[in-house]
Backbone as XML, in Angstrom:
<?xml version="1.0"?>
<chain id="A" units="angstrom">
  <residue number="1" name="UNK">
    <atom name="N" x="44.879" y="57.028" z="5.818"/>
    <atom name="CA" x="46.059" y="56.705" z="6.586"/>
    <atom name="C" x="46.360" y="57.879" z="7.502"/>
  </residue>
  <residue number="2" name="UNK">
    <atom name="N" x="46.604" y="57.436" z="8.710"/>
    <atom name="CA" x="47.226" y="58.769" z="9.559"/>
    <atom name="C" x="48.404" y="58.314" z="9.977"/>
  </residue>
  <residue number="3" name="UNK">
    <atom name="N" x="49.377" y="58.947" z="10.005"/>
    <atom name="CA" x="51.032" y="58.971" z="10.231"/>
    <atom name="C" x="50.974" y="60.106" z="11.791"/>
  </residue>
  <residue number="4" name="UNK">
    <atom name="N" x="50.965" y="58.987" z="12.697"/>
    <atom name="CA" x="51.523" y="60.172" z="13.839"/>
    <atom name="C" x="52.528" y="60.211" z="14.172"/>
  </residue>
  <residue number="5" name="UNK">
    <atom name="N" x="53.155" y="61.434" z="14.225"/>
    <atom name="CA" x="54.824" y="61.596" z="14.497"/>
    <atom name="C" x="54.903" y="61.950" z="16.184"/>
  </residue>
  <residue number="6" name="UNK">
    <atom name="N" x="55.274" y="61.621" z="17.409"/>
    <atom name="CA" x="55.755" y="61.530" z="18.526"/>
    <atom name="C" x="56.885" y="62.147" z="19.075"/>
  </residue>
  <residue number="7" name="UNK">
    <atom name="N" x="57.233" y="62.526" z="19.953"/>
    <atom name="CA" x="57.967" y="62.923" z="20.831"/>
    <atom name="C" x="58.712" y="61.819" z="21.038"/>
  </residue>
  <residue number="8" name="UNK">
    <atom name="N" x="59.867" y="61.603" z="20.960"/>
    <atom name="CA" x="60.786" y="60.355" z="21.731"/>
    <atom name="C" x="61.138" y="60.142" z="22.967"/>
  </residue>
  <residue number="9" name="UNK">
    <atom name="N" x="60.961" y="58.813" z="23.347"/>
    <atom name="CA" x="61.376" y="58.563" z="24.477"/>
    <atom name="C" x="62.987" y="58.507" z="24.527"/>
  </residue>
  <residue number="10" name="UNK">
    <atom name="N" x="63.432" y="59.273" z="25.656"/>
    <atom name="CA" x="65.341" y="59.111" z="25.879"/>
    <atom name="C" x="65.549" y="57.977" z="26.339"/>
  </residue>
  <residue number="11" name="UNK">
    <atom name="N" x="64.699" y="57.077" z="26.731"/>
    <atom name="CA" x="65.009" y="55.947" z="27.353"/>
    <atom name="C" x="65.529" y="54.635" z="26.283"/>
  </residue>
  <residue number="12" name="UNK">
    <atom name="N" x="63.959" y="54.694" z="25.237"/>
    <atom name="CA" x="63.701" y="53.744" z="24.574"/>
    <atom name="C" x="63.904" y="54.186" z="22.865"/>
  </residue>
  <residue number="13" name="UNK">
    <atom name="N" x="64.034" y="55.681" z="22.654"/>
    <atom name="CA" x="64.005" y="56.148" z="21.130"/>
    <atom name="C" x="62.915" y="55.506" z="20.614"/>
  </residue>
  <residue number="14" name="UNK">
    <atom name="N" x="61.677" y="55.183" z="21.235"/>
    <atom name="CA" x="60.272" y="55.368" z="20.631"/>
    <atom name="C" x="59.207" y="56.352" z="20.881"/>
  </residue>
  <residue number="15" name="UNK">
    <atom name="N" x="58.034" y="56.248" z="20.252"/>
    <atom name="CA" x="56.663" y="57.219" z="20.941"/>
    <atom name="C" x="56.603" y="56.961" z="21.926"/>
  </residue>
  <residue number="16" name="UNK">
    <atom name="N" x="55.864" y="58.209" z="22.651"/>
    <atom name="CA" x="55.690" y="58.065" z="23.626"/>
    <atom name="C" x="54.506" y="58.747" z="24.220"/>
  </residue>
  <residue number="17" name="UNK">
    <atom name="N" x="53.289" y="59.182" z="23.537"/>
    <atom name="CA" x="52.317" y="59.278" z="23.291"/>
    <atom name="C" x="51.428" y="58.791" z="22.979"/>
  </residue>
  <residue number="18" name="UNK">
    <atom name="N" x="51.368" y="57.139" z="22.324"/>
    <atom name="CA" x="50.445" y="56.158" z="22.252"/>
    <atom name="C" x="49.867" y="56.528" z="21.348"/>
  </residue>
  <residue number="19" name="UNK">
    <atom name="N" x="49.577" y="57.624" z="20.044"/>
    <atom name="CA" x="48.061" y="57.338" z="18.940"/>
    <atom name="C" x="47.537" y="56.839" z="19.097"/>
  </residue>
  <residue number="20" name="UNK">
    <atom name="N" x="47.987" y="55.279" z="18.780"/>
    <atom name="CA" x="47.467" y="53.948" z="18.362"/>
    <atom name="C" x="45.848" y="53.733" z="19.577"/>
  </residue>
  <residue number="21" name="UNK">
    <atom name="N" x="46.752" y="54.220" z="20.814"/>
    <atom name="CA" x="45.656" y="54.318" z="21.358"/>
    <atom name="C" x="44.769" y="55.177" z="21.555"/>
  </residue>
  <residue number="22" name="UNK">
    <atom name="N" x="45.137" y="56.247" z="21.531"/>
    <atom name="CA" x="43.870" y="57.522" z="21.542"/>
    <atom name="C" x="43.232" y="57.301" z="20.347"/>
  </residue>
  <residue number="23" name="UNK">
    <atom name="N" x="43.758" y="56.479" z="19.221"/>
    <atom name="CA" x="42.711" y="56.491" z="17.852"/>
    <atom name="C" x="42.535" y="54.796" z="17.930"/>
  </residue>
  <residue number="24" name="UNK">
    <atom name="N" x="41.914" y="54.090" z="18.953"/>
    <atom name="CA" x="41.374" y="52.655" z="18.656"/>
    <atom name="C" x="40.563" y="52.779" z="17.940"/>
  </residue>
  <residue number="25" name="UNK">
    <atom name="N" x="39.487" y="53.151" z="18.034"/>
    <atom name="CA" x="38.421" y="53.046" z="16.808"/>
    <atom name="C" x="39.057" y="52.982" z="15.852"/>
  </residue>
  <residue number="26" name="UNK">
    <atom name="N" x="39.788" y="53.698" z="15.494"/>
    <atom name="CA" x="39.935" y="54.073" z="13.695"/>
    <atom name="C" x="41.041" y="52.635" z="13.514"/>
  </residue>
  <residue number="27" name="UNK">
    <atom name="N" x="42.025" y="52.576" z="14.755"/>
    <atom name="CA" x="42.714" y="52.004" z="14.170"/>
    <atom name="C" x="42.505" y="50.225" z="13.473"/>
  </residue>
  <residue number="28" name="UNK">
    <atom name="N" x="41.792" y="50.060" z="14.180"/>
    <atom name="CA" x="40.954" y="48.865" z="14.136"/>
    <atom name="C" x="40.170" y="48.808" z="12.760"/>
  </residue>
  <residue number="29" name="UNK">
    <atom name="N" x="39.613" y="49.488" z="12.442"/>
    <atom name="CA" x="39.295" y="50.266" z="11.165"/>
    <atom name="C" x="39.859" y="49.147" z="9.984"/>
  </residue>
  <residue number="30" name="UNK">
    <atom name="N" x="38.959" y="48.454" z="8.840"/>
    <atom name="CA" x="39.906" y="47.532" z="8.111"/>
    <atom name="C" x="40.132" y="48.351" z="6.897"/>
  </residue>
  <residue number="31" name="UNK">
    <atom name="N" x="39.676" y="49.711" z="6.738"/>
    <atom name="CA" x="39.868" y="50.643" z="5.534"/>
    <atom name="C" x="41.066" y="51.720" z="5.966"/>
  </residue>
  <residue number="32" name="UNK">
    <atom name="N" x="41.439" y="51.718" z="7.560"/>
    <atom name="CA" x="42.678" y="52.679" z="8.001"/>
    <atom name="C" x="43.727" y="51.942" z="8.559"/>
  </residue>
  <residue number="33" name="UNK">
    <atom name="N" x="44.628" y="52.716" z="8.586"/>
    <atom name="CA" x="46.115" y="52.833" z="8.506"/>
    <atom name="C" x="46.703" y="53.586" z="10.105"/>
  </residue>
  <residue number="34" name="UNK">
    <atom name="N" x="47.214" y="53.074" z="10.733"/>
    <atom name="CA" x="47.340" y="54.548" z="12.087"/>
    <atom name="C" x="49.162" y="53.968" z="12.120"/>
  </residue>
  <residue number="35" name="UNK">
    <atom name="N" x="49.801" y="54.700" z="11.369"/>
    <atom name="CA" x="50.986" y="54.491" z="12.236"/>
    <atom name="C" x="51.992" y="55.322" z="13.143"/>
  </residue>
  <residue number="36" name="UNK">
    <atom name="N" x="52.485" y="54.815" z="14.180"/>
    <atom name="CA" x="53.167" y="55.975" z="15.097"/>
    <atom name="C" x="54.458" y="56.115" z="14.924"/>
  </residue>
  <residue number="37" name="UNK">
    <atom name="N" x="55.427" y="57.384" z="15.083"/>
    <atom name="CA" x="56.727" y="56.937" z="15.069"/>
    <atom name="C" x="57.240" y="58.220" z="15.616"/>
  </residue>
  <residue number="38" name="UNK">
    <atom name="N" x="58.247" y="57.562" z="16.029"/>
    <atom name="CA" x="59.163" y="58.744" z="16.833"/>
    <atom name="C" x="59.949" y="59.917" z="16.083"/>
  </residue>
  <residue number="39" name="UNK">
    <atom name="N" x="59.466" y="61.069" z="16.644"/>
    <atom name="CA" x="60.432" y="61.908" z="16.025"/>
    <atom name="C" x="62.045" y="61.875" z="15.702"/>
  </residue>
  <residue number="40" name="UNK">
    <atom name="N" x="62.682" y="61.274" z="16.885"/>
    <atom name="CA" x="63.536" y="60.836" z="17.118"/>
    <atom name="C" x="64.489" y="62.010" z="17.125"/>
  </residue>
  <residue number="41" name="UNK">
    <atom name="N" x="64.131" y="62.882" z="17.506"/>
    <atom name="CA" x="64.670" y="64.583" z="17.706"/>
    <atom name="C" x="65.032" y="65.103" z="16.286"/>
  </residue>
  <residue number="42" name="UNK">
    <atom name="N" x="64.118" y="64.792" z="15.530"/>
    <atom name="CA" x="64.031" y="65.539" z="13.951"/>
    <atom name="C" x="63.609" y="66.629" z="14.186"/>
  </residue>
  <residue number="43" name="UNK">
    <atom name="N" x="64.174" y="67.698" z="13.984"/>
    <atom name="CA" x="63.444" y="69.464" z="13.691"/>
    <atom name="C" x="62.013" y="69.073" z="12.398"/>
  </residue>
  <residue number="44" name="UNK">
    <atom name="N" x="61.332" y="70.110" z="12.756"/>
    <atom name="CA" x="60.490" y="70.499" z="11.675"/>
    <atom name="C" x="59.035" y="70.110" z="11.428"/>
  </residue>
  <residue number="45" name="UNK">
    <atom name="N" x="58.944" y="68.550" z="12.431"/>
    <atom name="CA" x="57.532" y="68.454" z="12.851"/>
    <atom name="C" x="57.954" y="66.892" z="12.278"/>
  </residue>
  <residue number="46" name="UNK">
    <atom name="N" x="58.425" y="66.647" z="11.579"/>
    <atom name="CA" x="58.917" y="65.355" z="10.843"/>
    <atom name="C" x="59.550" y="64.275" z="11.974"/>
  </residue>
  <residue number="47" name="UNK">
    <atom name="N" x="59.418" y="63.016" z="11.480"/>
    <atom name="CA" x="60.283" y="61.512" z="11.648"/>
    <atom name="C" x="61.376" y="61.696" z="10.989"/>
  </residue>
  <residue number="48" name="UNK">
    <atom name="N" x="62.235" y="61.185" z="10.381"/>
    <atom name="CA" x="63.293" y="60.926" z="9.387"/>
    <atom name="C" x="62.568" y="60.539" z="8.284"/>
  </residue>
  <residue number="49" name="UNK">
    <atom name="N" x="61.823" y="59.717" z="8.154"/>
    <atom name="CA" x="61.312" y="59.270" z="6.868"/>
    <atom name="C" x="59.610" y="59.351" z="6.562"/>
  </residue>
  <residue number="50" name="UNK">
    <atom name="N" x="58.926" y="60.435" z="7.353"/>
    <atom name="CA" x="57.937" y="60.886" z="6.973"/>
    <atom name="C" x="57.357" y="60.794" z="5.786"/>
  </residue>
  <residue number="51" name="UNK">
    <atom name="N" x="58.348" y="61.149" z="4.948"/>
    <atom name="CA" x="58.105" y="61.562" z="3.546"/>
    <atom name="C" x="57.556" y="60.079" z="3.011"/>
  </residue>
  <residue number="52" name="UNK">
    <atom name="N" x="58.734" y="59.099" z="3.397"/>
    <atom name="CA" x="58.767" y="57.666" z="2.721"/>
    <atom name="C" x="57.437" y="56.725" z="2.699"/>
  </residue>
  <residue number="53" name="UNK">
    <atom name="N" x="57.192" y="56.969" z="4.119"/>
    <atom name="CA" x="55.642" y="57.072" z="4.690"/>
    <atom name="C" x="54.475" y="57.496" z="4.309"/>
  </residue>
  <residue number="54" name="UNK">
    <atom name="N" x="54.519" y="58.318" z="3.624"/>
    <atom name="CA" x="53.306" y="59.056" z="3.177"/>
    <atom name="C" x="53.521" y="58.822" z="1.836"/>
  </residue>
  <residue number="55" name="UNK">
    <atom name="N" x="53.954" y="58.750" z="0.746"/>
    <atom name="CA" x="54.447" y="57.908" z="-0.239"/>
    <atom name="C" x="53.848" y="56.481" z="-0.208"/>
  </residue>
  <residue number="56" name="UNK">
    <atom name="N" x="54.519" y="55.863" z="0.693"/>
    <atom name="CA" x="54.326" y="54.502" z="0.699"/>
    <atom name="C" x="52.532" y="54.254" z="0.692"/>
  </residue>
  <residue number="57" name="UNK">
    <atom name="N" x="51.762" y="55.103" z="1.666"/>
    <atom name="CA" x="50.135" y="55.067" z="1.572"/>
    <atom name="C" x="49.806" y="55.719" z="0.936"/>
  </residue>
  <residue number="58" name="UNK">
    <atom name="N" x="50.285" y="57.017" z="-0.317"/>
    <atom name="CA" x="49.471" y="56.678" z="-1.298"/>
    <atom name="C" x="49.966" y="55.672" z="-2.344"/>
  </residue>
  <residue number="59" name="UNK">
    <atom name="N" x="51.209" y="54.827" z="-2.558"/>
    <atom name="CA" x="51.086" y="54.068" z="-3.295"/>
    <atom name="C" x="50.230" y="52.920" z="-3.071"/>
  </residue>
  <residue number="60" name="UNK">
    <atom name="N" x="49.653" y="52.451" z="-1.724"/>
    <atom name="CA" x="49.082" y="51.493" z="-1.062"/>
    <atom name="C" x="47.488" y="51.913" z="-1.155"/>
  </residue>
  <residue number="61" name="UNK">
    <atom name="N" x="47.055" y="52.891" z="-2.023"/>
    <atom name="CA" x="46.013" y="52.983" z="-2.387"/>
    <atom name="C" x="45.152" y="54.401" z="-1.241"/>
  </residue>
  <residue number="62" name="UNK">
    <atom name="N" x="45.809" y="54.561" z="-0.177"/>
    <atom name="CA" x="44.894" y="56.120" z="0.552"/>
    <atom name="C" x="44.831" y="57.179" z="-0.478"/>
  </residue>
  <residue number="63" name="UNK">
    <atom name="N" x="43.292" y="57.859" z="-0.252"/>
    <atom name="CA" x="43.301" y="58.628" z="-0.871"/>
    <atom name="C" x="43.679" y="59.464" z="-0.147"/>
  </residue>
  <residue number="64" name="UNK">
    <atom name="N" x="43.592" y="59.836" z="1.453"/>
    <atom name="CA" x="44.280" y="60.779" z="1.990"/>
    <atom name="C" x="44.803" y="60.278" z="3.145"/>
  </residue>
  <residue number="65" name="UNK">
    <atom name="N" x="45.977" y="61.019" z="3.199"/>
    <atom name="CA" x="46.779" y="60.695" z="4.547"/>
    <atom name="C" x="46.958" y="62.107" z="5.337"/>
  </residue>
  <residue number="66" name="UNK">
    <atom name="N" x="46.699" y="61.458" z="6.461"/>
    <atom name="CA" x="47.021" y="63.104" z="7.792"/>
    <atom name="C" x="48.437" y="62.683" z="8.323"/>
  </residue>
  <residue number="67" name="UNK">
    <atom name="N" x="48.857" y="63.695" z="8.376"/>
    <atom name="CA" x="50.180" y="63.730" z="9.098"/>
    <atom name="C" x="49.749" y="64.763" z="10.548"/>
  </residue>
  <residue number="68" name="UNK">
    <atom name="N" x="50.032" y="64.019" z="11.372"/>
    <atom name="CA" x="50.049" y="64.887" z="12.612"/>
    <atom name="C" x="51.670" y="64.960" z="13.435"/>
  </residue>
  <residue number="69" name="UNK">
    <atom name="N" x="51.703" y="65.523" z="13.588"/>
    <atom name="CA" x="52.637" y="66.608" z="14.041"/>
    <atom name="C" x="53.397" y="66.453" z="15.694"/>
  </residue>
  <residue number="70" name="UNK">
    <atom name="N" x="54.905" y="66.618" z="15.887"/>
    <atom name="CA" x="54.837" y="66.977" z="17.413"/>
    <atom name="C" x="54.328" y="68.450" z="17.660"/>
  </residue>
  <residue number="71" name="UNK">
    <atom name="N" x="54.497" y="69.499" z="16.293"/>
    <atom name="CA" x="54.081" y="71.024" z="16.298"/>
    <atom name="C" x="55.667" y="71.259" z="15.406"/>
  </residue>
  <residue number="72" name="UNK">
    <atom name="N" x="55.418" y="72.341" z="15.035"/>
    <atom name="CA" x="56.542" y="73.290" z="14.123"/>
    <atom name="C" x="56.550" y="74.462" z="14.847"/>
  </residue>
  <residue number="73" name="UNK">
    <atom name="N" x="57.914" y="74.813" z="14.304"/>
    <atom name="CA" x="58.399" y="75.827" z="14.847"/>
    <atom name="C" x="58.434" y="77.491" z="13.474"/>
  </residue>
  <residue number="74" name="UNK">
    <atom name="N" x="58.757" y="78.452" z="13.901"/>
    <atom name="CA" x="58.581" y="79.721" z="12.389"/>
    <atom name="C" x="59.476" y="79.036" z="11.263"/>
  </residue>
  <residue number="75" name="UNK">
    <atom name="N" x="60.683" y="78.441" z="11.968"/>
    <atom name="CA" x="61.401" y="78.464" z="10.896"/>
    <atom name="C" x="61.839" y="76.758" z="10.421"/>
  </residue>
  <residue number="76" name="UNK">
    <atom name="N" x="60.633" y="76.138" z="11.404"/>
    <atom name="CA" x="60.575" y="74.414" z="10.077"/>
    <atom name="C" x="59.792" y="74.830" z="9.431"/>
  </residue>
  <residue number="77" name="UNK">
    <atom name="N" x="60.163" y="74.553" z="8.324"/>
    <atom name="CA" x="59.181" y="74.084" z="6.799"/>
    <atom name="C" x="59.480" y="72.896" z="5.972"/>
  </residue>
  <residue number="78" name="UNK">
    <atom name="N" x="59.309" y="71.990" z="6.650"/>
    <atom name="CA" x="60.244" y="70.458" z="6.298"/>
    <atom name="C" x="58.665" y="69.748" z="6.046"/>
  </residue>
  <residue number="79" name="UNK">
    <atom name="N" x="57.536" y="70.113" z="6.919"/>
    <atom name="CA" x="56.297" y="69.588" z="7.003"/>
    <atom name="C" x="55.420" y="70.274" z="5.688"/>
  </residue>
  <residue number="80" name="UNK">
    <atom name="N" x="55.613" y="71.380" z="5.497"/>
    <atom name="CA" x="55.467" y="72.296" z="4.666"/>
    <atom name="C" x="55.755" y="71.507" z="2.973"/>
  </residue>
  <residue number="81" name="UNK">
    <atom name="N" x="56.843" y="71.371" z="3.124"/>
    <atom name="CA" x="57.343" y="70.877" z="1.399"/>
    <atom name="C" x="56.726" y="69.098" z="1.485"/>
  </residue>
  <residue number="82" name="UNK">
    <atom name="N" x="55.755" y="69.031" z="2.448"/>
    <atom name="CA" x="55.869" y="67.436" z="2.030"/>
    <atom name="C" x="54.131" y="67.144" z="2.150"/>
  </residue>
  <residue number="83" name="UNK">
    <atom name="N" x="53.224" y="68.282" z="2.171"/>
    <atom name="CA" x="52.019" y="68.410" z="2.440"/>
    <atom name="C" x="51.427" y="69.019" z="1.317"/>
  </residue>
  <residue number="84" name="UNK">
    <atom name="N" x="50.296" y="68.502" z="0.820"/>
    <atom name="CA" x="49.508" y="69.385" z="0.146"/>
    <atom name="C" x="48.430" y="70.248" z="0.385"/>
  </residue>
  <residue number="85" name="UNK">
    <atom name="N" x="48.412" y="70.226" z="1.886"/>
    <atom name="CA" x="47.556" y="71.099" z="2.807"/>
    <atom name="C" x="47.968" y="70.950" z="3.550"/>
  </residue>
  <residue number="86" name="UNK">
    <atom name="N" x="48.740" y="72.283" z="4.665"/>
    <atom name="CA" x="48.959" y="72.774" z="5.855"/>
    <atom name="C" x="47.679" y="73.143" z="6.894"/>
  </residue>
  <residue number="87" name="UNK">
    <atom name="N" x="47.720" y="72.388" z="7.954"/>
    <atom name="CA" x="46.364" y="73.019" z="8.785"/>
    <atom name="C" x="47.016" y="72.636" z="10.267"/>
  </residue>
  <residue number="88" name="UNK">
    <atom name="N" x="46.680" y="73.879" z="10.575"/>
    <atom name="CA" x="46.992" y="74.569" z="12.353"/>
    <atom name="C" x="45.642" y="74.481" z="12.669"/>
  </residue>
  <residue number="89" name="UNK">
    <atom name="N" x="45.642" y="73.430" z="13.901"/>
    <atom name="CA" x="44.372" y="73.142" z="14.971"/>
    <atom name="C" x="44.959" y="73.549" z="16.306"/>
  </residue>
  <residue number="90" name="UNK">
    <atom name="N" x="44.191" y="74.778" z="16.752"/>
    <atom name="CA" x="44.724" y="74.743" z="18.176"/>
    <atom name="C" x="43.282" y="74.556" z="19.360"/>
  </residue>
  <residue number="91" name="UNK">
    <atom name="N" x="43.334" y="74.122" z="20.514"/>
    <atom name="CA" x="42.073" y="73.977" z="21.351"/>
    <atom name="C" x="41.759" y="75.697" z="21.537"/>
  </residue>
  <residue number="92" name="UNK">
    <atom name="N" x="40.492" y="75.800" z="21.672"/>
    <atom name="CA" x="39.824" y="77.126" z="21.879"/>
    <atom name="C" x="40.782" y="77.972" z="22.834"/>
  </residue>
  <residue number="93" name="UNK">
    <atom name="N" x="40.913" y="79.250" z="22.849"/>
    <atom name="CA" x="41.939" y="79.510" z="23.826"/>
    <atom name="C" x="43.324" y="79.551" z="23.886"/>
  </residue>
  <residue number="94" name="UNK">
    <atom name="N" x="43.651" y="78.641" z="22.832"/>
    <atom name="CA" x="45.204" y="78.218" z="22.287"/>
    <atom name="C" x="46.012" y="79.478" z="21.856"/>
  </residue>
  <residue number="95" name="UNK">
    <atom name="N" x="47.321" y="79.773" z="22.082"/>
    <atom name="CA" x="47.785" y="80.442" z="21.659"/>
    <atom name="C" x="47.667" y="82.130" z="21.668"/>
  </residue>
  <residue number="96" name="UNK">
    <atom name="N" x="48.331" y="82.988" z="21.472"/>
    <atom name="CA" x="48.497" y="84.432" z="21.533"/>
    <atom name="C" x="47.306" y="85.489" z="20.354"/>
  </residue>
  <residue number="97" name="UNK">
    <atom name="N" x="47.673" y="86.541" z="20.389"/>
    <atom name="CA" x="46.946" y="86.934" z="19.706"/>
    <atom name="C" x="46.892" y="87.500" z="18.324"/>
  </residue>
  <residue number="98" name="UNK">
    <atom name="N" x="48.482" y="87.012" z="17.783"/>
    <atom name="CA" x="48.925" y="86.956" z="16.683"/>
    <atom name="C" x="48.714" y="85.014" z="16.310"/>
  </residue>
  <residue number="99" name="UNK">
    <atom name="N" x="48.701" y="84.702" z="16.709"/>
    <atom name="CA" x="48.036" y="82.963" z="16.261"/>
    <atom name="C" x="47.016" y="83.453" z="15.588"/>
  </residue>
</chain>
């Protein structure tokens, strides 16, 4: 299962980044899960009910679920208490030299 969390639209209070579509393959997929949802201006990298979400697929049988992220900040750790592995992907080049 992958849970992508989005940026909100001010217009519409949905994603606004599409997953669904940058991951067709997978989503199409009859063994995966892709769902999108708006941050909805939650601090911490989270939806409101992230948690409920990721819960809900492993009770629905995933053995693993990715949570992707709009990004965190030093001082969210909301993504943190709800993960059993934290992992920072940045593109080559990404970031300073304390990253």
């Amino acid at each position: 299962a992958v849970l992508c969390i989005d940026p909100s639209s001010h217009v519409t209070g949905g994603s606004i980044l599409g997953d669904k579509t940058r991951m067709s393959h997978l989503s199409h997929h009859p063994r995966a899960y892709v769902r999108p949802s708006p941050s909805s201006g939650t601090l911490g990298g989270l939806g409101s009910y992230t948690h409920d979400a990721a819960s809900l697929a492993e009770l629905a049988g995933y053995p693993l679920t990715i949570v992707e992220t709009v990004g965190v900040g030093q001082s969210e750790v909301e993504l943190s208490e709800c993960c059993d592995l934290f992992l920072l992907m940045l593109a080559p080049g990404g970031g300073d030299s304390l990253q």
